[in-house]
C-alpha positions in Angstrom: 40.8 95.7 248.7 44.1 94.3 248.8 46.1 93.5 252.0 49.1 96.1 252.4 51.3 93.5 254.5 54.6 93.0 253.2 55.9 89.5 253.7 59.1 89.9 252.3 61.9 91.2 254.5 63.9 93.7 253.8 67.2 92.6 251.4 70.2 92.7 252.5 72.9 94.1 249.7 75.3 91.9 251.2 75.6 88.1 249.9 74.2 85.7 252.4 77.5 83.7 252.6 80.1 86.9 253.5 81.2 87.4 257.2 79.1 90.1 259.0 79.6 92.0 261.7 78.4 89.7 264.4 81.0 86.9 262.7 83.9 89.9 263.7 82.3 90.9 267.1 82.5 87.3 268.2 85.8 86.2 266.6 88.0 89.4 267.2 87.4 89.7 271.1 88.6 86.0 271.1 91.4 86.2 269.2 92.4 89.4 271.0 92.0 87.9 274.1 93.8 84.4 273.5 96.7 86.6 271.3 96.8 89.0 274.4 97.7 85.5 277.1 100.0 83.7 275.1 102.2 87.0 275.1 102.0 87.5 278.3 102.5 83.7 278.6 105.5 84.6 276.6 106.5 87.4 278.4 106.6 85.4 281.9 108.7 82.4 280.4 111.1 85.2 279.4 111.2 86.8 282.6 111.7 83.5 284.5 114.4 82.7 282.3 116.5 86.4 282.8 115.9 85.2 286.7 117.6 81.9 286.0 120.0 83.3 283.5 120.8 86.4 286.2 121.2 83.1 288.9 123.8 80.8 286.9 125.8 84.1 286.0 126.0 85.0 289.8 126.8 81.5 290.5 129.7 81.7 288.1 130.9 84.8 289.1 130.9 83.5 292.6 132.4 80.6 292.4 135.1 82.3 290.0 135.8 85.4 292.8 135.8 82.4 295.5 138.1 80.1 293.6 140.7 83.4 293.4 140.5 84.1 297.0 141.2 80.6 298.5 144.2 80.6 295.7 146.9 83.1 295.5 147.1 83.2 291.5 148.2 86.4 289.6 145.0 88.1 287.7 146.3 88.3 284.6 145.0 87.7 281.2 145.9 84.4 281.1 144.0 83.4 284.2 141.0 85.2 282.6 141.1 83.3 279.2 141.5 80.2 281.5 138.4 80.8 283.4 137.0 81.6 280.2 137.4 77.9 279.2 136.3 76.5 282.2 133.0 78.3 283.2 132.0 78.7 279.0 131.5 82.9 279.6 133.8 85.7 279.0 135.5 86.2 282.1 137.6 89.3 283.0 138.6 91.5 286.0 138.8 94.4 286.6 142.0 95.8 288.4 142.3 99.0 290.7 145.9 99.8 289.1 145.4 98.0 285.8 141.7 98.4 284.6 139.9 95.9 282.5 142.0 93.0 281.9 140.5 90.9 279.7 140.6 87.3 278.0 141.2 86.9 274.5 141.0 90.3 272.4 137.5 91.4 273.5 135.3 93.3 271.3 134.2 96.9 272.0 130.3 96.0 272.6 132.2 93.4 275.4 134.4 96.5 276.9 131.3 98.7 276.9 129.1 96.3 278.6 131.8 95.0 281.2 132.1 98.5 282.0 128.4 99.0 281.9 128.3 96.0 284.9 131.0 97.5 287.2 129.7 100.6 287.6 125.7 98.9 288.0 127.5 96.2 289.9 126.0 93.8 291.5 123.2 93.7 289.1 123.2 91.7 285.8 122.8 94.6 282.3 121.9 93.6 279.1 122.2 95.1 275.7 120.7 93.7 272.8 123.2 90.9 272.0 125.5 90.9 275.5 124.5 90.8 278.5 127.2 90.6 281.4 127.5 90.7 285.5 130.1 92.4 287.7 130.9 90.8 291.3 133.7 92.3 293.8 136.2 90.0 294.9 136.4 89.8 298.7 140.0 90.5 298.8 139.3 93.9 297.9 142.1 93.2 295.0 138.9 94.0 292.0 136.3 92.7 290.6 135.6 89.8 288.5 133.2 90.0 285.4 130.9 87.4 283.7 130.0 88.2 279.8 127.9 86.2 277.9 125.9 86.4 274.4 122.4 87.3 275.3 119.7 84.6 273.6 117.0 85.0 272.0 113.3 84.7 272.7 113.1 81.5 271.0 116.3 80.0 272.0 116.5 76.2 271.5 117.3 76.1 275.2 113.3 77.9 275.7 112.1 75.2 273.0 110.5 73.1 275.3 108.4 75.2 277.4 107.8 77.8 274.7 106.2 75.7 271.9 103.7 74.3 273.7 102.5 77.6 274.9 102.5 78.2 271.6 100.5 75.0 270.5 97.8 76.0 272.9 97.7 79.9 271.7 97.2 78.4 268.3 94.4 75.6 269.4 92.9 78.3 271.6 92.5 80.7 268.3 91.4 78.1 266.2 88.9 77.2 269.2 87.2 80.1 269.2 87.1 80.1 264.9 85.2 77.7 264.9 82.8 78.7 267.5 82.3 81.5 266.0 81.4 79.7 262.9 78.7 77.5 264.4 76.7 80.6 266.0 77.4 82.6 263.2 77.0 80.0 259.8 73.4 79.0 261.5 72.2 82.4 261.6 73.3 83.1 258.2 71.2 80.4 256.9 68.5 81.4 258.8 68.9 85.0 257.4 69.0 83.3 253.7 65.6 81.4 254.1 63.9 83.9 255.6 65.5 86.2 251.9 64.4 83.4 249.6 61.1 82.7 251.0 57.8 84.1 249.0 55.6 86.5 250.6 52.4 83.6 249.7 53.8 80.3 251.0 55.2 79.2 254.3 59.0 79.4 255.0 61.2 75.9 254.8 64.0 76.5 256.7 67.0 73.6 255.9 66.9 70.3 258.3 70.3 71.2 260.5 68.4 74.7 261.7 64.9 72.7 262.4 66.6 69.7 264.1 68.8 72.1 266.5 67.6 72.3 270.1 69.3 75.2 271.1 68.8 79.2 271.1 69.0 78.8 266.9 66.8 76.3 266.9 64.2 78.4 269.4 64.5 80.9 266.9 64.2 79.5 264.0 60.8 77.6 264.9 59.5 80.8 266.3 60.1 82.7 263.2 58.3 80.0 261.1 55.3 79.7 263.8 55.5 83.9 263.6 55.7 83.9 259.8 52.7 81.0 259.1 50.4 82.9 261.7 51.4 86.2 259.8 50.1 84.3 256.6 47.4 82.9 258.0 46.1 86.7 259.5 47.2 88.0 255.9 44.8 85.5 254.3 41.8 85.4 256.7 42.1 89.4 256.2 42.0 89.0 252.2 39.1 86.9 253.1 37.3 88.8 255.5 37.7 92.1 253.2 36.1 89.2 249.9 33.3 88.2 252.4 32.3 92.0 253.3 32.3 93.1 249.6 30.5 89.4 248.5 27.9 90.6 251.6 27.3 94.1 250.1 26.7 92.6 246.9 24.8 89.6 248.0 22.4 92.1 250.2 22.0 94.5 247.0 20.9 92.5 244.4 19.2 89.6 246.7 15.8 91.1 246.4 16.2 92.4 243.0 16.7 89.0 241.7 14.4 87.1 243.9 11.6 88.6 243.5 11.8 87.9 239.5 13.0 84.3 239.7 9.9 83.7 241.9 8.2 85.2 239.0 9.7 82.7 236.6 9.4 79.8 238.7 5.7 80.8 239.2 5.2 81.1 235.4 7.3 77.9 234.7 4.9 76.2 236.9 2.1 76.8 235.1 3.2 76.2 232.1 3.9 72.4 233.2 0.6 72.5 234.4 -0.7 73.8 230.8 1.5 70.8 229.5 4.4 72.3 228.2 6.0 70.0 230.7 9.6 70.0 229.3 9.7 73.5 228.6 8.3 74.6 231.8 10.2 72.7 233.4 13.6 73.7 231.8 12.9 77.2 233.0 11.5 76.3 236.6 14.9 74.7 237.2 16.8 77.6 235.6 14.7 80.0 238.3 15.1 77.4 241.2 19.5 77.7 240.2 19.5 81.4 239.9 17.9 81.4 243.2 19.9 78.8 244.7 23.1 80.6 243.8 21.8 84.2 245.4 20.8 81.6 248.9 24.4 80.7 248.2 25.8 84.2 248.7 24.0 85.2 251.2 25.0 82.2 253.4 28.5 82.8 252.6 28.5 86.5 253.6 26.4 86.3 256.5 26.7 82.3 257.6 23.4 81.4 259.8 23.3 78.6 262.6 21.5 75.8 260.6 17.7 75.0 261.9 18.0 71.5 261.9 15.0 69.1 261.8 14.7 65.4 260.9 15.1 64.9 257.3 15.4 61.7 255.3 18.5 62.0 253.4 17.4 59.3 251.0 14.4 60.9 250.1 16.2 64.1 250.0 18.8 62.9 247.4 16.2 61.5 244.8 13.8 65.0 245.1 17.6 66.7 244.6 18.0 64.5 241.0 14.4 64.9 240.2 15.3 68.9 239.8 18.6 68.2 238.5 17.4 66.3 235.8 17.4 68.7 233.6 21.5 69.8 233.7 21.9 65.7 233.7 20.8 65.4 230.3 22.2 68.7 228.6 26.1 67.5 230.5 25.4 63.7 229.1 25.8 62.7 232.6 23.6 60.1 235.1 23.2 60.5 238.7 23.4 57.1 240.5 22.5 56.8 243.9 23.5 53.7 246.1 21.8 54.1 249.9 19.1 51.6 251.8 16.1 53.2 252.5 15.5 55.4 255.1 18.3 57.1 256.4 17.1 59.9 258.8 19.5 63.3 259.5 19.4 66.1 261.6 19.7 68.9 259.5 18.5 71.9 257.7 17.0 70.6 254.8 17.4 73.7 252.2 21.3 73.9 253.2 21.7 70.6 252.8 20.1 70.1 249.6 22.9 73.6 248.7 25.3 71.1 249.7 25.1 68.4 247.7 23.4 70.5 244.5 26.9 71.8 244.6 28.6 68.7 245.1 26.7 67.3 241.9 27.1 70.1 239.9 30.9 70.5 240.7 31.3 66.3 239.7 29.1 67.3 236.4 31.5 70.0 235.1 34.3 67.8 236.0 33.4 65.8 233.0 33.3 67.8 230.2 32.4 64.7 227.2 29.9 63.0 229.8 30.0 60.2 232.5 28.7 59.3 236.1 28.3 60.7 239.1 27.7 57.7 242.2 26.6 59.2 245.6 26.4 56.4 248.1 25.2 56.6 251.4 25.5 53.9 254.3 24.4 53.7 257.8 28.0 53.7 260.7 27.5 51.7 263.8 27.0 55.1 265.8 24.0 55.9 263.9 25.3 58.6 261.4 25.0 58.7 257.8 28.6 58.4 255.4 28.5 59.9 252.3 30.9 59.9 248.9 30.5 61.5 245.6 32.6 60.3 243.3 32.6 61.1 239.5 34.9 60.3 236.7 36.7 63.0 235.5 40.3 64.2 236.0 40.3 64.6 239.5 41.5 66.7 242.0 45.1 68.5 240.9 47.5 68.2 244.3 46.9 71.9 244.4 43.1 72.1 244.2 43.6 68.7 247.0 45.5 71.3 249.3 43.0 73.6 249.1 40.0 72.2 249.2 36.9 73.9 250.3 38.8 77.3 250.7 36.8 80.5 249.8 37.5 82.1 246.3 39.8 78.8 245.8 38.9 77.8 241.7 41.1 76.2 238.8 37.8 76.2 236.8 37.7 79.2 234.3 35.2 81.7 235.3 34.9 79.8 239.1 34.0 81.6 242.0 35.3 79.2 244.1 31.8 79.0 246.5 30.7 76.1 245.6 33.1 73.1 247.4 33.5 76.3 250.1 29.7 76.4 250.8 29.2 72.6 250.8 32.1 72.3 253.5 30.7 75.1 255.5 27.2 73.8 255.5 28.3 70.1 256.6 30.9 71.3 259.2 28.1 73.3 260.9 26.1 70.7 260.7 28.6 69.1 262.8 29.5 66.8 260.2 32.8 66.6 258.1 34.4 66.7 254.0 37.0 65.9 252.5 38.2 64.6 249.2 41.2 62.6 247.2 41.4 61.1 244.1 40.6 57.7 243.1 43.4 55.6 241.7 42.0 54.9 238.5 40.9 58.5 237.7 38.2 60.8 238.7 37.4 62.5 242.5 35.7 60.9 245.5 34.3 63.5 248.3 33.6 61.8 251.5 31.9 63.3 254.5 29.9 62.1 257.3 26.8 63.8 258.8 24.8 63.3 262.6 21.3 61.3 262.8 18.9 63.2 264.6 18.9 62.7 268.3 15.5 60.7 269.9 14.0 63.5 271.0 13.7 65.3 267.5 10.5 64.3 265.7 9.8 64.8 261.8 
């Protein structure tokens, strides 16, 4: 029964590389907030600058109403254009029996705004391009008034102070640009891997996101660690669901096919014993297989711990050839064995025999035209026994290397993939180990290692 877990997230219609929404929620806030300073910023400089303006203009007006108290001059329009000169403003006065008098032919905008500052007086008004400031004279003889062109925001007088508020406005929005762009560029990567990733292999993520040691980085390792134990639930599930269907199947036809190869094995016996030696003997093997191969699934299924005694590997080996010989000669294959005598194991002798039948059998059909198989075995200074199997066929492919000894794992045509599974299983719970590579000059070589039996075990 297939696994219903989906691996693949969900897609996304919109291409990996556009801005989001997160990319706006981030950016916006900043630029509204660093847009929103620098006017105020701006707004401040122009206030202080009114004050200052409203300051020199009372100054002048001061020093002009002073100026015509201490001296006894006529206020006429000639005095007016004079002052005019002197202070740089439009300067007039106002007169209780004359009215505006004026230097120079004033425009209307300056009569309405000089009229607009005696009645406000002493305050400073402003219009949009005038802005003037009405002062009594002491005297009680009028009022003197100050006119001058209002300036703009960005005056070149304001220059100096108002650019680099500017400058920073600008760095400030830039700033937080490219903030936004590191938080937000990483997690669109992230968001792209985890798209283009299949739902069967592990996720690479690209080196920045992996070599990052912040929040990112935290969450792009734990989506990988999530995702690989996701596939690795996904496939011991697919697993579990082969072993329980394998088990029901093993159990069901166990006895209806051991019971008959006993049969043939029993009949094949005789017949050796009769003298048909070669033919009896051919079908004794084919019995011993077929029963080797139902032992095989039933270990599988339902794996048992291993009741170990002492065995003699050595011995075990040759006996293994013995009934192999047989599938040697119909493969055009030899089985060379290179190991001193005696070499004693603690093991279950039937399993272990399973392994390394397999182990043979697997090296056989990994040369199709014929060759030879090599197991050698030697003594380590601890005591156990190292093994290797090589053969010289093709080898391992890199994908059969990165999978070897997996259940259901087979590039052969018509494989189960038991056979390498079983002889892994069998050593590792013997407490031993397998693994295999490729020679360089062609053809496989399995290596493993198993335990010598401890002192107290006896044969």
């Amino acid at each position: 029964m297939a696994s219903k877990l989906n691996m693949n997230p969900p897609q996304s219609n919109a291409h990996p590389r556009s801005r989001g929404g997160l990319f706006r929620r981030f950016i916006l806030p900043q630029i509204l907030i660093t847009a929103a300073a620098g006017t105020v910023g701006l707004l401040w400089e122009a206030s202080q600058q009114r004050e200052l303006d409203r300051k020199r203009m009372t100054e002048v007006a001061t020093a002009n109403a002073t100026f015509l108290e201490q001296v006894k001059v006529p206020r006429s329009r000639h005095m007016a254009e004079n002052l005019s000169v002197i202070t740089g403003s439009r300067v007039g006065f106002f007169l209780p029996e004359q009215g505006l008098v004026e230097g120079w032919n004033w425009s209307a905008g300056e009569r309405a705004i000089a009229e607009l500052a005696r009645q406000q007086e002493p305050r400073m008004v402003s219009q949009s391009k005038l802005r003037a400031l009405c002062r009594p004279i002491a005297d009680g003889r009028g009022s003197i008034v100050v006119i001058e062109p209002a300036r703009p925001l960005f005056a070149s007088s304001r220059s100096l102070s108002v650019i680099p508020l500017l400058g920073i406005t600008l760095v400030a929005i830039a700033a937080a640009f490219l903030i936004a762009r590191s938080v937000v560029g990483p997690l669109q990567k992230l968001a792209a891997a985890i798209a283009s990733a299949s739902a069967e292999t592990k996720m690479q993520l690209p080196a920045p996101l992996t070599r990052r040691k912040d929040e990112i980085g935290i969450l792009a390792h734990t989506l990988v660690e999530e995702r690989d134990a996701l596939l690795e639930e996904q496939k011991l599930r697919r697993d579990a669901e082969k072993m329980a269907l394998l088990g029901q199947l093993a159990t069901s036809l166990a006895h209806e096919i051991k019971n008959p190869a006993a049969a043939i094995i029993m009949h094949a016996k005789a017949l050796e014993d009769r003298g048909a030696e070669p033919e009896g003997r051919l079908i004794r093997e084919d019995g011993e297989h077929i029963t080797s191969l139902v032992n095989q699934w039933l270990f599988v299924a339902r794996p048992e711990p291993p009741r170990s005694s002492t065995t003699d590997l050595v011995t075990l080996i040759h006996s293994l050839k013995n009934k192999l010989r047989g599938l040697l000669e119909f493969h055009d294959c030899r089985l060379d064995i290179v190991a001193p005598p005696g070499l004693p194991i603690a093991c279950d002798s039937q399993r272990i025999e399973q392994a390394f039948r397999n182990l043979i059998d697997n090296a056989i059909k990994a040369m199709p035209k014929g060759g030879t198989v090599i197991i050698e075995l030697t003594k380590k200074e601890t005591g156990n026994i190292a093994f290797t199997v090589s053969d010289e066929g093709s080898g391992f492919s890199e994908d059969a290397l990165a999978h070897f000894g997996e259940t259901f794992y087979s590039e052969r045509e018509g494989g189960m993939g038991l056979g390498l599974a079983l002889a892994k299983g069998v050593i590792e719970a013997h407490g031993g180990s397998l693994s295999a590579r490729n020679h360089a000059a062609g053809g496989a070589l399995i290596s493993g290692t198993l335990k010598a039996p401890p002192k107290k075990l006896s044969r």
